[in-house]
C-alpha positions as CSV (number, residue, x, y, z in Angstrom):
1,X,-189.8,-24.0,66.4
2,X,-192.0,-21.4,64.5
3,X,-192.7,-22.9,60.8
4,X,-194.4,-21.2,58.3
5,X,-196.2,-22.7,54.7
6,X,-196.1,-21.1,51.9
7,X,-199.8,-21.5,49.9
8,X,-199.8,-20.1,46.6
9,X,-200.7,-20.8,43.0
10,X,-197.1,-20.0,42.2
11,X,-196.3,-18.8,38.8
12,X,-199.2,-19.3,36.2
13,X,-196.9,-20.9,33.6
14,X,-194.8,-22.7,36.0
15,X,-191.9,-20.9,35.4
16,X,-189.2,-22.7,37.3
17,X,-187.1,-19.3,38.0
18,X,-190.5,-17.5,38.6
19,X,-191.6,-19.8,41.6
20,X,-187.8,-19.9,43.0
21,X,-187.8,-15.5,42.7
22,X,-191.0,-16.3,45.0
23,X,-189.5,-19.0,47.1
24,X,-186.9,-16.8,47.4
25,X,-189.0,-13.4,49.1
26,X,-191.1,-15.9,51.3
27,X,-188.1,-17.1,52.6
28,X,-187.0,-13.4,53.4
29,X,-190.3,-12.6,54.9
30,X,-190.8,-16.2,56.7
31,X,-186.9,-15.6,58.6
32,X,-188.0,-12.2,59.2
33,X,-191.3,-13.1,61.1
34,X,-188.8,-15.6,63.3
35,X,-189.3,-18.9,61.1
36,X,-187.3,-21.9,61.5
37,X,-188.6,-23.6,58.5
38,X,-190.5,-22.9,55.0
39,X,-192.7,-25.4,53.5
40,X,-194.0,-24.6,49.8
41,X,-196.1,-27.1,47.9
42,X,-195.8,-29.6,45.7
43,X,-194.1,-29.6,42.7
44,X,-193.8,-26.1,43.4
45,X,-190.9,-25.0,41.2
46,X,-192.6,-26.4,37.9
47,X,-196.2,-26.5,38.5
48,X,-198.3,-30.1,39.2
49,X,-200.7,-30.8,36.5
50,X,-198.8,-29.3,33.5
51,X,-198.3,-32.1,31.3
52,X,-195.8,-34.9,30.4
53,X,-193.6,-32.5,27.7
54,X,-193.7,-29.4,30.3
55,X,-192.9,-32.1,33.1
56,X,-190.2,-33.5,30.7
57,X,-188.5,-30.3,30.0
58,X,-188.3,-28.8,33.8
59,X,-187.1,-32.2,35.5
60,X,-183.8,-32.0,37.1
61,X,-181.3,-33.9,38.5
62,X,-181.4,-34.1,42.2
63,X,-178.3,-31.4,42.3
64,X,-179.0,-29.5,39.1
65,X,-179.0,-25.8,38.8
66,X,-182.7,-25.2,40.5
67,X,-181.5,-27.5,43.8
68,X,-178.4,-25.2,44.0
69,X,-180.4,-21.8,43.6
70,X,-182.7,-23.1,46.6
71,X,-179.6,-23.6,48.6
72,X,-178.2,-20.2,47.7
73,X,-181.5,-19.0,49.0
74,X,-181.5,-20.8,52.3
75,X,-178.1,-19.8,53.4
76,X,-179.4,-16.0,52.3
77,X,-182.2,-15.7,54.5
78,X,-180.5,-18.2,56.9
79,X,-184.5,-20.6,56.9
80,X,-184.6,-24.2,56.2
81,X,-186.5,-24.3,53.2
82,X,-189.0,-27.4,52.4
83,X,-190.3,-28.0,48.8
84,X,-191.6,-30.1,46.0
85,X,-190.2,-30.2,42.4
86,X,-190.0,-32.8,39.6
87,X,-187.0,-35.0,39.9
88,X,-184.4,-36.8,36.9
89,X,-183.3,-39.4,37.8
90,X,-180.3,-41.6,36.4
91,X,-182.4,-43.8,34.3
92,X,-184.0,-40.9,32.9
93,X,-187.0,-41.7,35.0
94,X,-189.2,-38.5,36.2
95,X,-190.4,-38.4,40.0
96,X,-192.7,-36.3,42.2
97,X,-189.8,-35.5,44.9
98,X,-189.7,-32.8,47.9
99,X,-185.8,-31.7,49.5
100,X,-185.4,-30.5,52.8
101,X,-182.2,-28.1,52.9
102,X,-180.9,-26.4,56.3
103,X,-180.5,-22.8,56.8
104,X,-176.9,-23.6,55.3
105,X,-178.1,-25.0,52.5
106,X,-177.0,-28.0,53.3
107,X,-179.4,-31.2,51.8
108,X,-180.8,-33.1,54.5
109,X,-183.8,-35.1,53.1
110,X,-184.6,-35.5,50.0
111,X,-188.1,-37.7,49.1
112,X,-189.9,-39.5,45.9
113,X,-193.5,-39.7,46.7
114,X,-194.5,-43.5,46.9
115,X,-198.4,-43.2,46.4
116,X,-199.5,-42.0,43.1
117,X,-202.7,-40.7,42.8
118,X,-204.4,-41.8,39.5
119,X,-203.8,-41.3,36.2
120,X,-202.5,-37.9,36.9
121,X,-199.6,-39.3,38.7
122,X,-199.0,-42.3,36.4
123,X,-198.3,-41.2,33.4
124,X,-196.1,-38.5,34.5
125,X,-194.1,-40.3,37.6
126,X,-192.2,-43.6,38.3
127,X,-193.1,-44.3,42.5
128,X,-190.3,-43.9,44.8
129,X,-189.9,-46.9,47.0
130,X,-188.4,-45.2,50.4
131,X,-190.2,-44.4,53.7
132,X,-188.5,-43.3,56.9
133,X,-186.2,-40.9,56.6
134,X,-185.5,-38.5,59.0
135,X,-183.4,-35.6,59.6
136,X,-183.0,-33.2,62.7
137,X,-183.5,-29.4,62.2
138,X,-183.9,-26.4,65.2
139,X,-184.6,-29.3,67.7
140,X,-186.8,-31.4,65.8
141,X,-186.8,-34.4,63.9
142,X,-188.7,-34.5,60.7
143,X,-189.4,-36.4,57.7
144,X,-190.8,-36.0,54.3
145,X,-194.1,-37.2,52.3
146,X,-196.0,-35.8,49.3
147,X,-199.9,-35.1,49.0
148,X,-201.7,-38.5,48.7
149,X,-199.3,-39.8,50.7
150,X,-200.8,-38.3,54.0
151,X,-203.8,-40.5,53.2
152,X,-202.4,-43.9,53.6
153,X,-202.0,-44.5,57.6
154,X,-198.7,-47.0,57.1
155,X,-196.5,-44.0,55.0
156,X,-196.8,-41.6,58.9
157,X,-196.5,-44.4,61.1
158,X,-193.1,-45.9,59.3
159,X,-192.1,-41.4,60.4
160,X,-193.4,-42.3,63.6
161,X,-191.9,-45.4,64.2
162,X,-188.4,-43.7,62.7
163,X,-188.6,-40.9,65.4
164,X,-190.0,-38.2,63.9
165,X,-192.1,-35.4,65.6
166,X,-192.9,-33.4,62.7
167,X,-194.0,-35.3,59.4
168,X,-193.7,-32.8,56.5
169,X,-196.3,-32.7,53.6
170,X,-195.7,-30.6,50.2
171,X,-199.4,-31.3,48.6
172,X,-201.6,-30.0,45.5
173,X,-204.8,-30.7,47.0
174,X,-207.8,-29.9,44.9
175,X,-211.5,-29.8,45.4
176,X,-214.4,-31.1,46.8
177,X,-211.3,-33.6,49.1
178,X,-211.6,-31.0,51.8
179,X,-211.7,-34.3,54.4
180,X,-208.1,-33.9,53.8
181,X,-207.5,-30.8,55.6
182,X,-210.1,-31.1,58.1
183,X,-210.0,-34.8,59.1
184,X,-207.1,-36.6,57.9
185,X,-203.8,-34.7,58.6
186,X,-204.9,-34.0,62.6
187,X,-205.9,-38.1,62.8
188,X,-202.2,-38.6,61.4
189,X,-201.0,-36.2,64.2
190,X,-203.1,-38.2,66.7
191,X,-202.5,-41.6,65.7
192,X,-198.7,-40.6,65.5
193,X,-198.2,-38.1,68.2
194,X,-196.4,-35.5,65.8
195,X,-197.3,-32.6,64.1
196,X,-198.4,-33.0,60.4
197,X,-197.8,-29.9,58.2
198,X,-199.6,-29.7,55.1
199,X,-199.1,-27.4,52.2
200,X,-201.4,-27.0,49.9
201,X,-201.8,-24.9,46.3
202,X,-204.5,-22.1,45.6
203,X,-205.6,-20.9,42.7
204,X,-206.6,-23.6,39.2
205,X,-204.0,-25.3,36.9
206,X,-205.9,-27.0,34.0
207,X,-209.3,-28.9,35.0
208,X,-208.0,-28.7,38.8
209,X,-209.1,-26.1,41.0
210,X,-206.9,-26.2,44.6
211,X,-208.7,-25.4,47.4
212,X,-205.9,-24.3,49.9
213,X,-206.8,-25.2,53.7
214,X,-202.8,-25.7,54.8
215,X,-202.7,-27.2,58.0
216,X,-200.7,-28.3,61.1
217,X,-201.7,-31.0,62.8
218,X,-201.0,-31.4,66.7
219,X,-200.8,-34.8,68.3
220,X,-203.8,-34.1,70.4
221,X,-205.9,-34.6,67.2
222,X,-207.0,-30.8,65.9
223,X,-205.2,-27.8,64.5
224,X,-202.7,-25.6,65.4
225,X,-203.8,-23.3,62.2
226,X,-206.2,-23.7,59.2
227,X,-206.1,-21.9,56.5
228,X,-209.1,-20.6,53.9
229,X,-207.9,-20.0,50.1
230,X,-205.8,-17.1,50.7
231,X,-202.0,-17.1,49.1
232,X,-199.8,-15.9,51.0
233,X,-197.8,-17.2,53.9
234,X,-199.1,-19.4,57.2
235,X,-197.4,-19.4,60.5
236,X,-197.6,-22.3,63.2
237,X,-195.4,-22.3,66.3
238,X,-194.4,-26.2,67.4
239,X,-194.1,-26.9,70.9
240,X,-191.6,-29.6,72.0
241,X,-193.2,-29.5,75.2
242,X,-196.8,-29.9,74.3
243,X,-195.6,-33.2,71.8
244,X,-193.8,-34.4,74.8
245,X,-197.3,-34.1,77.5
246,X,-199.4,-35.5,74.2
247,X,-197.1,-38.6,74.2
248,X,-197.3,-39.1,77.9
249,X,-201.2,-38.4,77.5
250,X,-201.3,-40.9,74.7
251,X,-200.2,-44.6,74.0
252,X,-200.8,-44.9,70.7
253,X,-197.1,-46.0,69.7
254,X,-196.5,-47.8,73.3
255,X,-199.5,-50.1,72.9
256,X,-199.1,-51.0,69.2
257,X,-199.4,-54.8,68.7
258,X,-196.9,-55.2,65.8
259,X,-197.6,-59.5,66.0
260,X,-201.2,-59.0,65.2
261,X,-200.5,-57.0,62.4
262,X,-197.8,-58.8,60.1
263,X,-200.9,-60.2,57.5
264,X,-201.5,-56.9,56.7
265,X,-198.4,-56.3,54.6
266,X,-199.2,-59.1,52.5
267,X,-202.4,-58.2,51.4
């Protein structure tokens, strides 16, 4: 499976129809370089730290017009597309959501990250309360979590433990946390025996400056690419035989103690 991330600033005003014109030629170059898959960032098709009236105002429904126009692009370019954006949903609550859709356009996963990360988060986004999807494109299984989610070891292994060989990771990472990049996502892929795609933002949005550095993960522990603070797109090819050697190397899973560990979810 060749995957490729798409690290970018986006649109400076977070222009929803802006960042889905650029979704839309990634896609076109990603299927053309032989990509199964396109990742873009987090809340990538309104922007991340733009405010609770901008957040407000570009929320959707989970199938409102901005979910269909991604579809319509996937089934174009024929690439499973990957990508954050700010979810409505019935209760009028906002989330911080990603959607997986198949080269049909077809929705496969659809996520509402479950770790917020400070104030930031808080007073923009309710918390979703779902781990452990998974859904099956060009051979692999996959499943979805957002940014700061990557950081707690319980939100992978629930993937892991669900079947997953590729954990997913729209993110707006900004600086000095480059321990993200360089130490966190390939333990994930160790600990886990998947590969961990992370994609990050460039460029500044308010007081945050991104600092790039996508990433993938390999379940041997270090990276199959890592990128500087260049936009543009990022190209990792995923090897069902290498994950399958890792996980014969490795008994990570196999030699979990799941009795020794029930306190923990109580504390």
């Amino acid at each position: 499976m060749r995957l490729a991330m798409l690290q970018t600033a986006g649109d400076r005003h977070g222009n929803p129809a802006a960042n889905l014109d650029r979704l839309g030629a990634a896609a076109q170059q990603a299927a053309a370089s032989g990509a199964d898959l396109l990742l873009a960032p987090e809340m990538f098709l309104s922007g991340y730290n733009i405010g609770r009236a901008a957040l407000q105002a570009r929320a959707e429904a989970p199938d409102g017009p901005a979910a269909r126009h991604a579809a319509i692009l996937a089934r174009r370019h024929g690439i499973a597309l990957a990508y954050g954006y700010p979810e409505r949903g019935p209760d009028g609550a906002i989330y911080n959501a990603a959607r997986l859709v198949d080269r049909t356009g077809q929705v496969r996963l659809t996520y509402r990250k479950t770790h917020l990360y400070g104030a930031l988060d808080r007073d923009m986004f309710a918390a979703g309360d779902g781990l452990g999807a998974i859904a099956e494109i060009a051979g692999l299984k996959m499943g979805l979590l957002i940014c700061y989610d990557i950081e707690f070891p319980e939100a992978a292994r629930a993937l892991a433990l669900a079947g997953a060989d590729l954990i997913l990771v729209p993110t707006a990472n900004m600086k000095p946390f480059v321990g993200v990049s360089n130490v966190v996502v390939p333990a994930r892929a160790f600990e886990n025996l998947v590969y961990v795609a992370y994609a990050n933002r460039v460029g500044s949005e308010g007081e945050l400056t991104y600092l790039g550095m996508s990433c993938v993960g390999e379940p041997n522990g270090g990276h199959l690419v890592l990128a500087g603070e260049e936009d543009g797109l990022i190209y990792a090819d995923l090897d069902p035989a290498a994950l399958k050697a890792a996980r014969a190397a490795n008994g990570h899973l196999a030699d979990r103690r799941p009795e020794l560990y029930t306190a923990l979810a109580s504390r």
